[in-house]
C-alpha positions as CSV (number, residue, x, y, z in Angstrom):
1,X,-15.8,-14.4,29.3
2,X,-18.3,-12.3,31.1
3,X,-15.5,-9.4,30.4
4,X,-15.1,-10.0,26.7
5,X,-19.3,-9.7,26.1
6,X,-19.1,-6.4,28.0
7,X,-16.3,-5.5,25.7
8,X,-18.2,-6.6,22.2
9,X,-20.7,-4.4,23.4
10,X,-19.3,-1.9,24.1
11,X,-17.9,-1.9,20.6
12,X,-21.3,-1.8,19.6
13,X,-22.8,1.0,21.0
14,X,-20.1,2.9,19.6
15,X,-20.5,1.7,16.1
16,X,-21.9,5.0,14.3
17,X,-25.6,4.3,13.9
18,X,-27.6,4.7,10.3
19,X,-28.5,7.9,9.7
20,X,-32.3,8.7,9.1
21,X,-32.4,9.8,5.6
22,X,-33.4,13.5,5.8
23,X,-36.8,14.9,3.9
24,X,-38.4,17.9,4.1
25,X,-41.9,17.9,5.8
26,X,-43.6,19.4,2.4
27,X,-43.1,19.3,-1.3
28,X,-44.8,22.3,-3.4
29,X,-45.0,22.2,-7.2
30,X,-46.2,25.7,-8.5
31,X,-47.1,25.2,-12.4
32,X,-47.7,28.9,-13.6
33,X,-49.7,28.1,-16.6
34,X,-48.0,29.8,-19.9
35,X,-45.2,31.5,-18.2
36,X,-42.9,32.2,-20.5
37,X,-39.4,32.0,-18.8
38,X,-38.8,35.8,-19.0
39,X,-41.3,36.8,-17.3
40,X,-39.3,36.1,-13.8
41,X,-37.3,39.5,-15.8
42,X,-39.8,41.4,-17.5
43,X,-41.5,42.2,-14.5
44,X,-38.8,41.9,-12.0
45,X,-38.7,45.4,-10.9
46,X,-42.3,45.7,-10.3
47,X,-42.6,42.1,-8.2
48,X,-42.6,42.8,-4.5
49,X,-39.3,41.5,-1.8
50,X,-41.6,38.3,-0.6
51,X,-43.3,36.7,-3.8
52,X,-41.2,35.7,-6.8
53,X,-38.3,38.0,-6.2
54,X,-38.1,36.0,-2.8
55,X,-37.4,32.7,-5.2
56,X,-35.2,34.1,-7.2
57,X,-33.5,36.0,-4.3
58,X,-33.4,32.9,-2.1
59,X,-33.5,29.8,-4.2
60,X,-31.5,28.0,-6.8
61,X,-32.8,28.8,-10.8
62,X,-32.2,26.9,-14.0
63,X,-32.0,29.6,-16.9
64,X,-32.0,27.5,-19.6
65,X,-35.0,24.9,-18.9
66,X,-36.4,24.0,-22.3
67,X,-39.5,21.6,-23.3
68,X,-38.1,18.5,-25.4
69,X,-41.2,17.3,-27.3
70,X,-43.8,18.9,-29.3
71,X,-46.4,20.1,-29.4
72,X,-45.9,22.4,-26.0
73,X,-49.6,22.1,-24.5
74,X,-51.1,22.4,-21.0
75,X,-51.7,18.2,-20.7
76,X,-48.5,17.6,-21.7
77,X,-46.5,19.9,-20.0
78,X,-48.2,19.0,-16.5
79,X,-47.6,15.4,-17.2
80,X,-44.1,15.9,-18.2
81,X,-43.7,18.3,-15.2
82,X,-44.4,15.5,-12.5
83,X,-43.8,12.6,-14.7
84,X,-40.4,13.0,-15.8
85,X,-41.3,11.7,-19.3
86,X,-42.7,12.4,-22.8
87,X,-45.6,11.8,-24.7
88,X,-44.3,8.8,-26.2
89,X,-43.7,7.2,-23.1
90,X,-46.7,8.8,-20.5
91,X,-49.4,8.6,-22.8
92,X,-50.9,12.1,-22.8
93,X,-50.4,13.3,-25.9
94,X,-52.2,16.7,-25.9
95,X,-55.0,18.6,-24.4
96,X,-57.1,15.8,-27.0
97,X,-56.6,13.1,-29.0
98,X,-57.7,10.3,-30.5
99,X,-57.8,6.9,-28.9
100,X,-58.8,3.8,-30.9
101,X,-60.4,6.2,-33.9
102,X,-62.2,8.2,-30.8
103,X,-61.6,11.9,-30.4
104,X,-60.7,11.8,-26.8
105,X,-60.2,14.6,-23.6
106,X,-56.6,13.3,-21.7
107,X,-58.4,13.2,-18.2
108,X,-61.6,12.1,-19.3
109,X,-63.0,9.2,-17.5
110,X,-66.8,8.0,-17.8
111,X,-66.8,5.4,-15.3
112,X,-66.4,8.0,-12.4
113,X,-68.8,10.8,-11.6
114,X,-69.0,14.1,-10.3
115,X,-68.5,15.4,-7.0
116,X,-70.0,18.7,-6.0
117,X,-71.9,19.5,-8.7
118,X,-74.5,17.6,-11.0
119,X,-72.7,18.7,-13.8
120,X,-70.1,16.1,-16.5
121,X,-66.9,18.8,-15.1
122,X,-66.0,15.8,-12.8
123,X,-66.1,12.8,-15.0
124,X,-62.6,13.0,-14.6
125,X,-59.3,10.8,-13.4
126,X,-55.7,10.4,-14.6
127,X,-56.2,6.8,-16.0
128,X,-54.9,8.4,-19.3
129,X,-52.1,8.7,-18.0
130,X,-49.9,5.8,-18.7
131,X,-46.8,7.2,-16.0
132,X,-46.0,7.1,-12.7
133,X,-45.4,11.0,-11.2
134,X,-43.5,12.2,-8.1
135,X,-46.7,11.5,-6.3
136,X,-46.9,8.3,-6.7
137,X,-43.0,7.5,-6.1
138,X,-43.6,9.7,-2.9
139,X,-46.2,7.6,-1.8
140,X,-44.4,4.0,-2.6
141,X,-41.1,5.5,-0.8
142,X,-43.4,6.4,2.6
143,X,-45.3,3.1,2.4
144,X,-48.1,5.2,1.5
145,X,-48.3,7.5,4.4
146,X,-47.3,10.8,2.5
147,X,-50.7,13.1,1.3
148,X,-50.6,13.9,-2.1
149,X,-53.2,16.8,-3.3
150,X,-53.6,19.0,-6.5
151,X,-55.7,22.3,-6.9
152,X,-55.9,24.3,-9.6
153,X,-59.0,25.7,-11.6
154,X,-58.0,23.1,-14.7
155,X,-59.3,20.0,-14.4
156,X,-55.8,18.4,-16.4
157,X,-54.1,20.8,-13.8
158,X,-55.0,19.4,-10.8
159,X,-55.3,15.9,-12.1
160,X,-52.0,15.0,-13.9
161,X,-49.6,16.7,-11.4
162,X,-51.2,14.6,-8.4
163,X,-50.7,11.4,-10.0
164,X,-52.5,7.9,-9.6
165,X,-52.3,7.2,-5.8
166,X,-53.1,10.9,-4.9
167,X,-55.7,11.6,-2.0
168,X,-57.5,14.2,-4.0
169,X,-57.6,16.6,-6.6
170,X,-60.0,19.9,-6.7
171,X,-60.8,21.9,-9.5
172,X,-63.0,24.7,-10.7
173,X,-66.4,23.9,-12.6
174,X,-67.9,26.8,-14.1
175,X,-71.2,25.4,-14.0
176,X,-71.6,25.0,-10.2
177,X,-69.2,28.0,-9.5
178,X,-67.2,25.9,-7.0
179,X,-64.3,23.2,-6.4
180,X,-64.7,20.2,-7.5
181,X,-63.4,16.7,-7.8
182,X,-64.8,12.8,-8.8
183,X,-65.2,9.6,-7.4
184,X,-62.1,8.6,-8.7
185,X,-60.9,10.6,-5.4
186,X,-63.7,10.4,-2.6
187,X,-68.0,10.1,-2.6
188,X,-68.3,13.5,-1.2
189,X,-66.0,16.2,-0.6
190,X,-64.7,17.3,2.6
191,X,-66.6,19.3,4.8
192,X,-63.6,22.1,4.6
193,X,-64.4,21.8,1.0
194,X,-67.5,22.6,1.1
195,X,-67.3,25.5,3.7
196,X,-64.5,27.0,0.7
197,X,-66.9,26.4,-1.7
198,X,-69.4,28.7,0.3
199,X,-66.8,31.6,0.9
200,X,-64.9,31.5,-2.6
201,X,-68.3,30.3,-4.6
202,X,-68.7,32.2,-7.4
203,X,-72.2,32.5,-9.6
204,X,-72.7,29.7,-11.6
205,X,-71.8,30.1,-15.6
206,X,-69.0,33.1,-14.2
207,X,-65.9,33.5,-15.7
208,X,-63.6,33.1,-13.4
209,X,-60.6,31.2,-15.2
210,X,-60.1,34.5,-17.3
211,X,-59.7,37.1,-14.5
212,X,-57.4,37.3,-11.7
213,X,-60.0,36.3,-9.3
214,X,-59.0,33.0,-10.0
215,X,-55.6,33.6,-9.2
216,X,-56.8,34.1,-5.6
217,X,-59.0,31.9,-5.3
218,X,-56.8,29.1,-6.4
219,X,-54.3,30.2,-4.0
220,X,-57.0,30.5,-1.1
221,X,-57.9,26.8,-1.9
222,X,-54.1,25.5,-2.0
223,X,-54.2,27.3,1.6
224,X,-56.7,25.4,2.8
225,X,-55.7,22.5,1.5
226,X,-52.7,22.8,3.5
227,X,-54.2,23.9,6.4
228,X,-57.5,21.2,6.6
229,X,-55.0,18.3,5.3
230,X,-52.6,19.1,7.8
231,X,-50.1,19.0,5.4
232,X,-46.4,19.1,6.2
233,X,-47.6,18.4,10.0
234,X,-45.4,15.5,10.8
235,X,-42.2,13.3,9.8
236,X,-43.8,12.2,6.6
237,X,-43.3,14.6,3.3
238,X,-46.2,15.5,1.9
239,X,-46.5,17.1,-2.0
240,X,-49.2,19.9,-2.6
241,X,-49.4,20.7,-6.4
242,X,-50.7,23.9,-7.2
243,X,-51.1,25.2,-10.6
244,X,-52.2,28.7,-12.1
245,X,-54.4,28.2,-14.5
246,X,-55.5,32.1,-15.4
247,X,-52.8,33.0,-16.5
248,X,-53.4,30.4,-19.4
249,X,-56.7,32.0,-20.1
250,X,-55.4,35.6,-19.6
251,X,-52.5,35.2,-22.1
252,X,-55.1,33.8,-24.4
253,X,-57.5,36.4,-25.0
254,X,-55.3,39.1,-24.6
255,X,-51.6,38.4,-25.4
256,X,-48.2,38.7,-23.8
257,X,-48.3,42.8,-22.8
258,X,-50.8,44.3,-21.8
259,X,-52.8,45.8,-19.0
260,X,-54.2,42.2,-18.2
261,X,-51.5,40.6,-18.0
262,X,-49.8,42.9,-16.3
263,X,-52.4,42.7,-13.4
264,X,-52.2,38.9,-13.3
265,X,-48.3,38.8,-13.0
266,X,-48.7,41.3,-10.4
267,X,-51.6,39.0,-8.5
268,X,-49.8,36.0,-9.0
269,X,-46.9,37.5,-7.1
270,X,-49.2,39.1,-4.8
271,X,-50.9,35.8,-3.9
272,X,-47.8,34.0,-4.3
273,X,-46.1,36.1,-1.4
274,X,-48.8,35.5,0.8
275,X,-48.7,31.5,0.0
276,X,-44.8,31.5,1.4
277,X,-46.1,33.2,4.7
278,X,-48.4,30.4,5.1
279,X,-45.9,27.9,4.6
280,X,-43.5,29.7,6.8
281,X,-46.5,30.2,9.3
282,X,-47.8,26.6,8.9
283,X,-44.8,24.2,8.5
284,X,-41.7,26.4,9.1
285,X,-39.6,28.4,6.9
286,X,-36.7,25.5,5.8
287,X,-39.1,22.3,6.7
288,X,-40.4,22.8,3.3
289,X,-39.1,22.3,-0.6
290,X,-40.8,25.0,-3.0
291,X,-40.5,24.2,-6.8
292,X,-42.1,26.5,-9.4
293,X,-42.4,26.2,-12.7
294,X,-44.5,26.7,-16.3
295,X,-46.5,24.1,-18.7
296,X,-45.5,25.7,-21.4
297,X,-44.9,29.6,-22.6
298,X,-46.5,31.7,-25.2
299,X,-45.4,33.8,-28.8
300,X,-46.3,37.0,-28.5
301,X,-49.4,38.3,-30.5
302,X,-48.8,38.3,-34.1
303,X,-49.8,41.9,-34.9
304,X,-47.8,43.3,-32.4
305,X,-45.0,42.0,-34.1
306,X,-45.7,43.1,-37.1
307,X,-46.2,46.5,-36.4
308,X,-42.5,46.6,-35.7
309,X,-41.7,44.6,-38.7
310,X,-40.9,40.8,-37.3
311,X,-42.3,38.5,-39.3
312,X,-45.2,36.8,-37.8
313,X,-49.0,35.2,-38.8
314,X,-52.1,33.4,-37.6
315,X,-51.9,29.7,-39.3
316,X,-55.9,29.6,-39.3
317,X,-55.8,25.8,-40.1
318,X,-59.5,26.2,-39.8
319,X,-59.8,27.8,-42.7
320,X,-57.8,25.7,-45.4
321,X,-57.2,22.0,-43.6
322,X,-60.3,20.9,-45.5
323,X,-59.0,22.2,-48.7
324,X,-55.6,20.5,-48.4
325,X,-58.1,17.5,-47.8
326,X,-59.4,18.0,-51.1
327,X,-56.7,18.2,-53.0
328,X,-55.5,15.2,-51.9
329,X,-58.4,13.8,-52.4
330,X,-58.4,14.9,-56.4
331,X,-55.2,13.9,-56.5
332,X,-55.8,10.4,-55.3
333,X,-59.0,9.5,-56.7
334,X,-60.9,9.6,-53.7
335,X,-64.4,10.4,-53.1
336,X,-64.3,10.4,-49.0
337,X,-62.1,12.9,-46.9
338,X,-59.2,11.4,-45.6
339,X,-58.5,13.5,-42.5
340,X,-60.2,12.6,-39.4
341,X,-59.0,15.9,-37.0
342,X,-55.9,17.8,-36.7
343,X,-55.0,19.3,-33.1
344,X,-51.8,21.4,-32.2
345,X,-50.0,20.2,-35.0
346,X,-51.0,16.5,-35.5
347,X,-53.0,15.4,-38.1
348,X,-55.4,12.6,-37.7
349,X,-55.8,10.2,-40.8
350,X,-59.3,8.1,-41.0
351,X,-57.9,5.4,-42.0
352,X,-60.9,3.3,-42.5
353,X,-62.2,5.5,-45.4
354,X,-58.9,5.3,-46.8
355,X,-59.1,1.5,-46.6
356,X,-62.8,1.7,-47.9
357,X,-61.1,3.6,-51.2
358,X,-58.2,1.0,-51.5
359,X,-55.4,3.1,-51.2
360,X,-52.8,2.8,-49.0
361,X,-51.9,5.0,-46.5
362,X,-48.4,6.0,-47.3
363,X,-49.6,7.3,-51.1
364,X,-52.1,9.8,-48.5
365,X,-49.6,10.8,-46.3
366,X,-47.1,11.5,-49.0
367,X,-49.4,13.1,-51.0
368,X,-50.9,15.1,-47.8
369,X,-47.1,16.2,-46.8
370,X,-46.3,17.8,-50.0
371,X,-49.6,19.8,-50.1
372,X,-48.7,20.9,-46.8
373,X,-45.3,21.8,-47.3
374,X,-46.6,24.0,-50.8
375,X,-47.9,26.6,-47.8
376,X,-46.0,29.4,-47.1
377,X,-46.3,29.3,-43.5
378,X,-45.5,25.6,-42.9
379,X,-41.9,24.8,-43.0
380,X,-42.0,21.2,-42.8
381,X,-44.4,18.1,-42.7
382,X,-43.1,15.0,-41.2
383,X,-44.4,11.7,-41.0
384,X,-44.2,10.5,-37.5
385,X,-43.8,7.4,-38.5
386,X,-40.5,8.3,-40.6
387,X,-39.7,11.3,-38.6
388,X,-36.2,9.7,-37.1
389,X,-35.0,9.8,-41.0
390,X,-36.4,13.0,-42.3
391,X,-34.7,16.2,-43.1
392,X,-35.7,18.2,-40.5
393,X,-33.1,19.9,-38.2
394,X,-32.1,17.5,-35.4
395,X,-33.0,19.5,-32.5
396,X,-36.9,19.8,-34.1
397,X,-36.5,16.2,-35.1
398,X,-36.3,14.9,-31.6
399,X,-38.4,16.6,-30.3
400,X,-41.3,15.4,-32.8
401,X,-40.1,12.2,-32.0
402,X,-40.5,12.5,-28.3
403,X,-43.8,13.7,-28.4
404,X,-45.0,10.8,-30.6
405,X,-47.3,8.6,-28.8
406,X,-48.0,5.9,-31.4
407,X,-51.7,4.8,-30.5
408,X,-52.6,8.6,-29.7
409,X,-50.6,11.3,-32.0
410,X,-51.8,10.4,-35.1
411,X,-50.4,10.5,-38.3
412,X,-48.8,13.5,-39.5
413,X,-47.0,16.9,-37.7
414,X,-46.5,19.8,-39.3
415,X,-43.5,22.5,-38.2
416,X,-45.1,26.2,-38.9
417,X,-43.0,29.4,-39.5
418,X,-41.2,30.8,-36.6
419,X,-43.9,33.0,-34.5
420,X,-47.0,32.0,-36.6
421,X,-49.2,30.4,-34.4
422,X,-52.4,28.6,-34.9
423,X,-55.0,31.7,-34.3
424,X,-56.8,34.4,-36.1
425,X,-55.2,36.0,-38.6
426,X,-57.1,39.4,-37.9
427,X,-55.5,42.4,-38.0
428,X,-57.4,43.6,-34.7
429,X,-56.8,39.9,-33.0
430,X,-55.2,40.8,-29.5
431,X,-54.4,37.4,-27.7
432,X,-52.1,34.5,-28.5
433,X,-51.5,30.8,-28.0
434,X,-48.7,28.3,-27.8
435,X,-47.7,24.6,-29.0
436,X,-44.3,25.2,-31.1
437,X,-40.8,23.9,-30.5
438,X,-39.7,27.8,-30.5
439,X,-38.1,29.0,-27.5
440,X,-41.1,31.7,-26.7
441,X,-43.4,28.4,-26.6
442,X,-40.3,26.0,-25.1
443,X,-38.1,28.1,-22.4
444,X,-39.8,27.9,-19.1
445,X,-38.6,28.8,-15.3
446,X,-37.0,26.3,-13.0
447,X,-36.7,27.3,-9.0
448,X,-36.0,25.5,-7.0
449,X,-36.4,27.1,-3.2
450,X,-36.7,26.3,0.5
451,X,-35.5,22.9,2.1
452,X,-31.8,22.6,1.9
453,X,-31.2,24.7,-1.3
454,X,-28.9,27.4,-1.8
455,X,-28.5,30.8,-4.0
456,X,-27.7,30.6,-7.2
457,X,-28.1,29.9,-11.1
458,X,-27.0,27.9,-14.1
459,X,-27.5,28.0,-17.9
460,X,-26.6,24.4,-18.5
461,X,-29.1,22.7,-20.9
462,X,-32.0,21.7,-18.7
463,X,-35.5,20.2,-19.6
464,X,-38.6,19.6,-18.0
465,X,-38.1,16.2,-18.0
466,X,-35.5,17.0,-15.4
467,X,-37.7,18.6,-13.0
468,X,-39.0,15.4,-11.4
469,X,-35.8,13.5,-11.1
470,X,-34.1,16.6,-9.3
471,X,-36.9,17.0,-7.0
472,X,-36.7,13.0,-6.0
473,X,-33.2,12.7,-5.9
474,X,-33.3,16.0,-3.3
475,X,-35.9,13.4,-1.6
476,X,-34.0,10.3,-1.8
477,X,-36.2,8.4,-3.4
478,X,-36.5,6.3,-6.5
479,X,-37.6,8.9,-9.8
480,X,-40.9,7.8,-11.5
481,X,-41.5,4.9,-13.3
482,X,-41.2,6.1,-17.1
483,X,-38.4,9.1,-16.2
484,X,-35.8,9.8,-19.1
485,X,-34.8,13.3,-17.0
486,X,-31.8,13.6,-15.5
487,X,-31.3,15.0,-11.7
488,X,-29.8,18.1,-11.6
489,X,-27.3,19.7,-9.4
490,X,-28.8,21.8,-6.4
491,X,-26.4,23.3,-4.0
492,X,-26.9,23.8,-0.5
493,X,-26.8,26.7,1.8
494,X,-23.3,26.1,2.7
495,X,-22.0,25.7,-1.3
496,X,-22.2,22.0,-1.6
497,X,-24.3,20.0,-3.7
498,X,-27.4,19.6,-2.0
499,X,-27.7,16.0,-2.4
């Protein structure tokens, strides 16, 4: 008997044990706000060997990553970055909108207060957010041991990306000329936080979002971050998400060529070289999984265009909204306006002075699409209710529909002409802006680099609902809560699929 049981357990040790299910020590998201997807090629000869040329070079790119909802906006895309999902389903349904009648900022939050400054910069939180991120789904799977922290200069930056669980989230407030964050987070911030806010502080009321400065000094914070946290420092994955917010600003004022943003490209790869050091330095080159990708991209300016004969306009809906109002108005009967706001394509409806006036609301929006539609500039005008059934091309169609959050999106959105954007109209306007289904507003980059991820490229049909489920399925863990991406193939080093 005594021979048998020495047997069986012998038979047991030998049994091949579980495996412990591999992770990197550290997840990075890069966000590079308005970087149009061929910007990893318009500048490639002038980026250095260690930056983004070490990316491309070394990691694993999806060429033809597209946004899949409307409109293509800095909330949204950051949402939908670490989220997995759309408007319709995470809630945050622009830079603004309107909540219960209420005009309302997608990370604003009165019950919390600032920390670091005296200023309102840091009433802020993601409670807007109705989604789960990677984040959060990091934290669950590590029985909430993993750190999870966002920097960026944008508040909606830093916020979103981290998620609802996250230990913290810095960002830039003019006023103070400093870092950032509420009590949503934390009472006080971190002593390293406040020595960084001492060495990167700028003077209050500077500019720093519109310069390359910030490009560094968001870097130099992420660094910090990293080093203060002890991030990627044990067995537990930790996620740093990092987004570059100047770029946004830069691409605003002055366009898509240019001197300026020329030099931030340059910084950001400069910077951006530097960051892989650290990481190499800090948690080992291979312990760590690098992702890096855009919000959103960007048309180019509409009088550069023109000067070489492309067809191209600012909408200037500032101008003539309230006269489309009017008319309706006239046409209607009614004394009170019926538009409440329009933002990046949505139209607003007040529908208690339409109720006031006895009319119903599908006579206004009916009556609002055609005069809408009568514009040159405006190819279409769909009712978001109706949208699924409208004549709209189906690839535009869906992606109105995605981006239709039905407490928050309002009533109406309007399709413009290819490459007119919502902006001056000037013929000495130099800058540019973004929020169309075009490819210039919807192609984005997709790398994937470090952590058990090979060479390569694809042009299948990707979207940045993806990005989340391929990074947690690289994880092993379950994709957030409201995800309708799809994980992605990733090889590995050795030519098999990294997962």
């Amino acid at each position: 008997m005594k021979k048998l049981l020495v047997l069986l357990a012998a038979a047991l040790l030998a049994l091949p044990g579980r495996a412990e299910v591999q992770r990197p020590r550290l997840v990075v998201g890069i966000v590079v706000d308005q970087m149009r997807w061929d910007y990893l090629y318009y500048y490639h000869d002038q980026y250095g060997p260690d930056g983004l040329r070490r990316l491309m070079d070394g990691g694993f790119s999806f060429e033809n990553t597209m946004i899949n909802y409307v409109p293509t906006v800095t909330a949204i895309g950051h949402a939908s970055v670490y989220t997995g999902s759309v408007p319709a389903l995470h809630g945050i349904a622009g830079n603004n909108f309107y909540i219960d009648g209420r005009k309302t900022y997608c990370c604003s939050d009165t019950t919390v207060q600032s920390v670091g400054s005296k200023s309102r910069e840091g009433q802020m939180s993601p409670r807007n957010l109705l989604a789960s991120g990677l984040g959060d789904v990091l934290k669950t799977a590590t029985d909430f041991r993993a750190k999870v922290i966002g920097v960026a200069l944008k508040d909606r930056a830093a916020i979103l990306p981290a998620g609802h669980a996250a230990d913290a989230a810095y960002w830039w407030d003019t006023s103070a000329g400093h870092f950032v964050s509420s009590t949503y987070y934390m009472q006080e911030l971190p002593r390293w936080v406040q020595q960084q806010n001492r060495r990167l502080g700028a003077k209050p009321g500077t500019d720093v979002k519109t310069s390359v400065e910030g490009i560094t000094k968001t870097f130099q914070m992420a660094e910090a971050a990293l080093e203060h946290e002890q991030l990627g420092q044990d067995s537990v994955t930790d996620l740093l998400a990092v987004s570059i917010s100047s770029t946004d600003a830069i691409g605003h004022t002055f366009g898509t060529r240019g001197q300026q943003n020329h030099d931030a490209y340059m910084e950001l790869d400069r910077q951006l070289a530097r960051f892989l050091h650290v990481l190499d330095e800090r948690v080992g080159r291979g312990n760590y999984l690098l992702f890096l990708t855009a919000d959103h991209g960007a048309a180019h300016n509409h009088n550069l265009l023109r000067r070489h004969r492309i067809p191209a306009g600012g909408l200037e809906t500032w101008t003539w909204m309230d006269s489309v109002d009017r008319a309706v108005c006239q046409q209607l009967g009614l004394s009170t306006p019926v538009v409440q706001g329009e933002d990046a394509g949505r139209i607003y409806l007040n529908r208690d002075a339409i109720a006031r006036q006895s009319q119903r609301v599908d006579a206004v929006k009916q009556a609002l699409i055609r005069e809408l539609e009568r514009r040159d500039d405006i190819l279409y005008a769909v009712d978001y209710d109706r949208a699924l059934t409208t004549s709209v091309p189906q690839p535009i169609r869906e992606r109105i529909v995605n981006g239709y959050n039905k407490k928050r999106s309002g009533d109406i959105f309007y399709v413009p002409r290819a490459d007119w954007e919502n902006v001056s109209s000037k013929p000495d306007y130099p800058g540019t802006t973004h929020g169309q289904w075009n490819p210039y507003d919807a192609h984005i980059p997709f790398v994937v680099y470090g952590w058990h991820v090979g060479h390569g490229e694809t042009a299948e049909p990707t979207a940045i609902v993806d990005i989340a489920p391929t990074i947690c399925e690289l994880l092993h863990i379950q994709m957030p809560n409201s995800c309708v991406g799809n994980a992605r193939p990733v090889p590995a080093p050795d030519g098999r699929e990294a997962r």
